[in-house]
Structure formats: structure tokens, C-alpha cells
C-alpha positions in Angstrom: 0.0 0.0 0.0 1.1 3.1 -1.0 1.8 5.6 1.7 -0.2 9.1 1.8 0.8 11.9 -0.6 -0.2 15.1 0.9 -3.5 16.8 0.6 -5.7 17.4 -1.9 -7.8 20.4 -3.5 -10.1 21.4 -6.3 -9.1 23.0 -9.0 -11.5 23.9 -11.9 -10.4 22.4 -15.4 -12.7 23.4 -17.7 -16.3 23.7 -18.8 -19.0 20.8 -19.7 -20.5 20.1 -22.7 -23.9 21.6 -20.4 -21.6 24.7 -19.7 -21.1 23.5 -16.2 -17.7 23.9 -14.2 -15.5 20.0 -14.6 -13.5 19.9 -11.6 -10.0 18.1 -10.3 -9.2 17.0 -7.0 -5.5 16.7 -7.0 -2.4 17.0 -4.8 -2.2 21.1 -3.3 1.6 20.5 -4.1 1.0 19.6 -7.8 -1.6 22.4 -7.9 0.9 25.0 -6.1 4.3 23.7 -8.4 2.2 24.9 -11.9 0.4 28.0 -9.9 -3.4 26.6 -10.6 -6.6 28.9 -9.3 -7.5 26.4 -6.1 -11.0 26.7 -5.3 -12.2 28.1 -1.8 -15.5 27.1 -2.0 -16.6 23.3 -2.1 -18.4 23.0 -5.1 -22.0 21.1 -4.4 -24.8 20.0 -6.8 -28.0 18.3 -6.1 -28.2 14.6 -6.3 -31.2 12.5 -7.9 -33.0 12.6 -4.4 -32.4 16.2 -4.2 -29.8 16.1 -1.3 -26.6 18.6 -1.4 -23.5 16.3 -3.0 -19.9 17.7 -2.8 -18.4 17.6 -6.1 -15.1 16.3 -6.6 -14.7 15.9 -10.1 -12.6 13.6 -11.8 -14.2 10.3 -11.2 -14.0 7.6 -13.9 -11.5 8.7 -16.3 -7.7 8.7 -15.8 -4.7 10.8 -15.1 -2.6 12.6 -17.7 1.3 12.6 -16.5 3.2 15.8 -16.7 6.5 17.2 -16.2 7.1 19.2 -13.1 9.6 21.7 -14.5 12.4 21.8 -17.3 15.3 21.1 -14.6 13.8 18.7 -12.4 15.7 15.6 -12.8 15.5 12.3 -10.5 18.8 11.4 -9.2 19.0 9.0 -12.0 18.7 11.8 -14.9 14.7 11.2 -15.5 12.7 13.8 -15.4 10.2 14.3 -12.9 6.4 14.4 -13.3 3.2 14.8 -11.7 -0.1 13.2 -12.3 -3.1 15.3 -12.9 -6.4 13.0 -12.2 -8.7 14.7 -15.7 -12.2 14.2 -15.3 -14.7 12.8 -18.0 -15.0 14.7 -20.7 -11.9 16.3 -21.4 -10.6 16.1 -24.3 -7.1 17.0 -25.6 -7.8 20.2 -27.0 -9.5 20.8 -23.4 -6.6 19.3 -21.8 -4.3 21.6 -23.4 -5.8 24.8 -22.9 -6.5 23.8 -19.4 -2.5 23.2 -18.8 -1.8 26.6 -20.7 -3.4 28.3 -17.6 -0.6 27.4 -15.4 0.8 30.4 -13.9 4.5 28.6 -12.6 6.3 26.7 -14.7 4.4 25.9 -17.7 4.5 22.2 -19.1 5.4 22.0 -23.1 4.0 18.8 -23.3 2.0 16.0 -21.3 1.3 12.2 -21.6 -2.1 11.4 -22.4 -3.6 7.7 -20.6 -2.8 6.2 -24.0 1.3 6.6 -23.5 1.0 9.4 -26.2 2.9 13.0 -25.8 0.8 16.0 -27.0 2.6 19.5 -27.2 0.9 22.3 -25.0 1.3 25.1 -26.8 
């Protein structure tokens, strides 16, 4: 079992195809390294029964992988990346204008859940 990673926060990724907000809930050190908007507010929606839900976004889709920074190197030369969870949805032209809000150190490329490398800009 893996051991515990930090904690976690929403950030908002992008509209719907309704034109609602799409939300991730990833690591707050991922989120603080590329300089994401974290949101304050818990997002909530009603649920089928009309009870208040939290919404946490990106549930049943996958995690793109993305380097931290141009100079961050593991000891063993590799570069070092972050996973992003991406909620359903998202597609790569959503993706990428999603990762060219990053205020800190801007990707120029990520790794789709396919293995494939798509350029940011």
C-alpha cells in the first residue's frame, strides 16, 4: 500500500458540454508547483434525491502525467512528473488549454492515458 501523498484540493479544469464547471481534485503541491486557481469554495450540486452532493470531479477517467519543470531531474537523470487525475470529458484540445493556464512553470508537453505526448502550446 502506497503511503499518503499530501492533501488534496479542487481545482477547476474546464467547462462541460452543459456549460457547467469540470473539476479536479488533486495534490495542493501539484496544484501550487504549476500555480493553478485552487478553489475556496466546495463545489455542491443536487443529487437525484435532491440532497446537497460535494463535487469532486474527476471520477471515472484517468490521469494525464506531466512534467514538473524543465530542470527537475530524479537522481537518476529522469525527469520528474506529476499526475493530474482529468475528469470525463476532457478532451485533448480541453486538456491543453486547461495546462496553458498554469501560472508557474508551464508544461510544453504532457502524456495522455494512451502513452501518447501532446505539445501544450
Amino acid at each position: 500500500m502506497a503511503g499518503k501523498l499530501g492533501p488534496r484540493v479542487i481545482v477547476q479544469v474546464g467547462k462541460g458540454k452543459n456549460g457547467k464547471a469540470v473539476y479536479s481534485y488533486m495534490l495542493k503541491k501539484v496544484a501550487e508547483n504549476f500555480g493553478f486557481t485552487i478553489e475556496k469554495k466546495i463545489p455542491q450540486r443536487k443529487g437525484k434525491s435532491g440532497r446537497i452532493i460535494v463535487q469532486r470531479g474527476s471520477v471515472g477517467r484517468g490521469s494525464i502525467t506531466v512534467p514538473l519543470s524543465a530542470r527537475a531531474k530524479t537522481p537518476k537523470g529522469n525527469t520528474k512528473t506529476a499526475s493530474i487525475p482529468i475528469p470525463e470529458g476532457m478532451t485533448i484540445p480541453k486538456i491543453q488549454a486547461f495546462l496553458q493556464k498554469a501560472k508557474k512553470n508551464k508544461p510544453e508537453y504532457f502524456v495522455s492515458m494512451d502513452g501518447r505526448s501532446w505539445p501544450v502550446n
